[in-house]
N, C-alpha and C positions, 0 to 999 in steps of 0.2 A: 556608531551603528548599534542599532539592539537587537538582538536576535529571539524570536519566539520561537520555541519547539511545538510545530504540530503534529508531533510522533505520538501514537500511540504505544506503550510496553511491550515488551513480551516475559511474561509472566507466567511461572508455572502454576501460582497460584489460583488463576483464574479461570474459569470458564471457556472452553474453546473444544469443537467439535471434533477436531486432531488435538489431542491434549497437549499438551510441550512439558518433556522431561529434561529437567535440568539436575545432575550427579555435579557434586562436589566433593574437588581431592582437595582438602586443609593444607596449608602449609608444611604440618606435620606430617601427613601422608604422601604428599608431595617430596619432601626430603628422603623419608623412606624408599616411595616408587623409585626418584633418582639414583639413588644408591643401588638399588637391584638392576635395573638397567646399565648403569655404567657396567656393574658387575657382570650380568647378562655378555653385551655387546660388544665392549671393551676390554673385559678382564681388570677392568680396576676396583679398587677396591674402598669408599671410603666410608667409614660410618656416621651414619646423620645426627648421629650425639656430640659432636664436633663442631655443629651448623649452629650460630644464636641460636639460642631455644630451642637448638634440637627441629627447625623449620628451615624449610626453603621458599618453594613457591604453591601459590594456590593454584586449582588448573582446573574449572567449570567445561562440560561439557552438555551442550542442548542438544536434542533431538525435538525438533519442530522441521514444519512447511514449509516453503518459500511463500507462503500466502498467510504469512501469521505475522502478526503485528504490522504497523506502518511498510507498503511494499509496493513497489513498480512491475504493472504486468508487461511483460514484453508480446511482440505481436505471435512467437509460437506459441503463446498460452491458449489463445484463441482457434487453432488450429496445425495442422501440419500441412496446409496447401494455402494460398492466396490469390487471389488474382491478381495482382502486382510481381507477384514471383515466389521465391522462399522465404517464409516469416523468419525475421531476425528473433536470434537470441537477445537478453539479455545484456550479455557481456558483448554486442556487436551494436549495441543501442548510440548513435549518437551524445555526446554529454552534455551536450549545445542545448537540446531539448529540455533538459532539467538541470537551468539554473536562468532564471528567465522573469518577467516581469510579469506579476498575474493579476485574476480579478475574482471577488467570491461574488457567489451566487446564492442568495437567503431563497431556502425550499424551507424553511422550518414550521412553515404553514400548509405544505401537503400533507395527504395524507400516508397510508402504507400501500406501495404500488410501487408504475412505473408515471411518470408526468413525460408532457411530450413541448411540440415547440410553446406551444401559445405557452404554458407555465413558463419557461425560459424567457420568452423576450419580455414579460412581465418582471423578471428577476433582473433582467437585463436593463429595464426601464429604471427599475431603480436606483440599482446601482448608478446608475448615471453614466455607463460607459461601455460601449462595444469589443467584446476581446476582439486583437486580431491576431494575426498568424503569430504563431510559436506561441505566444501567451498561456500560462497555464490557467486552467480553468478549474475553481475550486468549488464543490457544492456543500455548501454548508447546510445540512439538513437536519441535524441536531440528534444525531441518530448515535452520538458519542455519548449520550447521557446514560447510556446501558452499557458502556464496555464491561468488562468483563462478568455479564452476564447470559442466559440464554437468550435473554428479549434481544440484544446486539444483531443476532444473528438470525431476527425473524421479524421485527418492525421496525424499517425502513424504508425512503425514497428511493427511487431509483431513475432513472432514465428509459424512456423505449426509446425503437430504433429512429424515427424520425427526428427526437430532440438529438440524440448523438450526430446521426449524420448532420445536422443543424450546424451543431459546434465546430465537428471538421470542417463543413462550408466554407467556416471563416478565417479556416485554416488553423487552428489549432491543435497541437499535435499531442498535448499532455491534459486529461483529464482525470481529475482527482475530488473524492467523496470522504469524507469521514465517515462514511458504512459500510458494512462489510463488504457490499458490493457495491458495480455501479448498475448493475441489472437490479432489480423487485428483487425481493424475497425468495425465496423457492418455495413455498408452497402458496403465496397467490402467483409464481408466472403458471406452476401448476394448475390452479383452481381453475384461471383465465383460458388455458388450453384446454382443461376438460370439458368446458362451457361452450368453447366455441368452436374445438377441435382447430385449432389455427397455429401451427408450427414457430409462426412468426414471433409470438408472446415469450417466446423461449429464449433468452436469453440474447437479445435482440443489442441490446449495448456490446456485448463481448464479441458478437457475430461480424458487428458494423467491421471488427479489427480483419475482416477477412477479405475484406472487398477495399480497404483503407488502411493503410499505415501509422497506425496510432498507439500511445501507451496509456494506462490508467494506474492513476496514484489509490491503494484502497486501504482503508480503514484509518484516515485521516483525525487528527483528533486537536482543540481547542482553537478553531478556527474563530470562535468567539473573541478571543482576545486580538484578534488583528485590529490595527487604528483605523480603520477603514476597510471600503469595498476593493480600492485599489490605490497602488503609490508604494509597493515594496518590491522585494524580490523573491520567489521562493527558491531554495536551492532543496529537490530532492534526492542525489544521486545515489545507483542504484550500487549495491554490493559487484562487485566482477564474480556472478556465480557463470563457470564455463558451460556453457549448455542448457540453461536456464529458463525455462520460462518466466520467470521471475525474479525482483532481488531485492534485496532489504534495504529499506534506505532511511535516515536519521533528517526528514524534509523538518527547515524551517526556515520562516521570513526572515526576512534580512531587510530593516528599518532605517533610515535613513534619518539621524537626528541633528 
């Protein structure tokens, strides 16, 4: 079996609108800390000039979003009410849902918006093949060619509400984008609302999750490299964050050779 990573990083070096801080304790600082802590909490006492090289362990700490790098939103990201009932957490998500057979979808010929059914069954033509229920749904929109800059997070495809409801139609319950979002951009669902004063233009993919029970895979990355439209498996599953409206997940195909 080969497995492709289509994760994107998390990287503090990069570009991202909630920055991501990542502190580093060395080895050598690390043996240190230990040593005051035993001493601290325990009353023991060792000195870390005793440890190989005077090291113990390293110990990284991030401060980032649950919406930063490769992540699963769960259906309370989308709101705090439903019509179905209480949106599930994260950590309350099924795991059945993501690890499952899928199919991509080539948008890498729209433009920066939102595309609706007719683009779809057109992607769908191509492909050669009809997701059906549980299937995850991947759009490949090529919108990973900007990670970790600002363009990533301003020109992009997206979905309105009509192409999403489409896809749940057919039962699908996991939808996933390599862009930051699976809604347009925010400043054209913005331009679109000032234009037309239409509430709907607003964030209309994320909305569908309130009337529907769905998750979305977002900031997806090298979906290029899969051997095709479909014939793998993607496994995304999500971090166990308790209470979460989201959770980090490490998605990649799983090939079949």
């Amino acid at each position: 079996m080969r497995i492709i990573d289509l994760s994107s990083p998390v990287d503090a070096a990069a570009w991202e609108p909630d920055p991501v801080i990542h502190e580093i304790l060395t080895p050598a600082e690390g043996a240190r800390h230990m040593s005051a802590e035993m001493k601290e909490h325990f009353g023991l006492d060792l000195d870390p000039s005793v440890l190989p090289g005077g090291e113990l362990l390293s110990l990284d700490t991030f401060t980032l979003t649950s919406h930063t790098g490769t992540h699963v939103d769960a259906p309370s990201h989308y709101g705090s009410t439903a019509d179905y009932g209480t949106p599930r957490h994260i950590h309350e998500m099924p795991l059945d849902w993501f690890h499952r057979p899928a199919i991509r979808l080539d948008l890498r010929d729209q433009p920066v918006g939102a595309v609706g059914v007719d683009v779809l069954e057109k992607a769908i033509a191509r492909a050669g093949r009809t997701p059906g229920p549980y299937d995850i749904v991947l759009l490949n929109t090529g919108a990973d060619a900007h990670l970790g800059t600002q363009k990533y997070f301003t020109d992009f495809t997206g979905l309105d509400g009509q192409a999403t409801d489409f896809l749940l139609d057919l039962g699908v319950k996991v939808i996933g984008t390599d862009a930051f979002s699976l809604d347009a951009p925010f400043g054209d669902m913005i331009r679109r609302y000032q234009q037309t004063g239409d509430p709907a233009v607003l964030w209309p993919a994320h909305f569908a999750g309130r009337r529907r029970e769905y998750c979305q895979i977002e900031r997806l990355h090298n979906l290029d490299a899969l051997p095709g439209d479909f014939g793998y498996t993607v496994s995304c599953l999500p971090v166990k964050l308790v209470g979460s409206g989201a959770g980090w997940a490490r998605a990649v195909a799983l090939v079949e050779e």
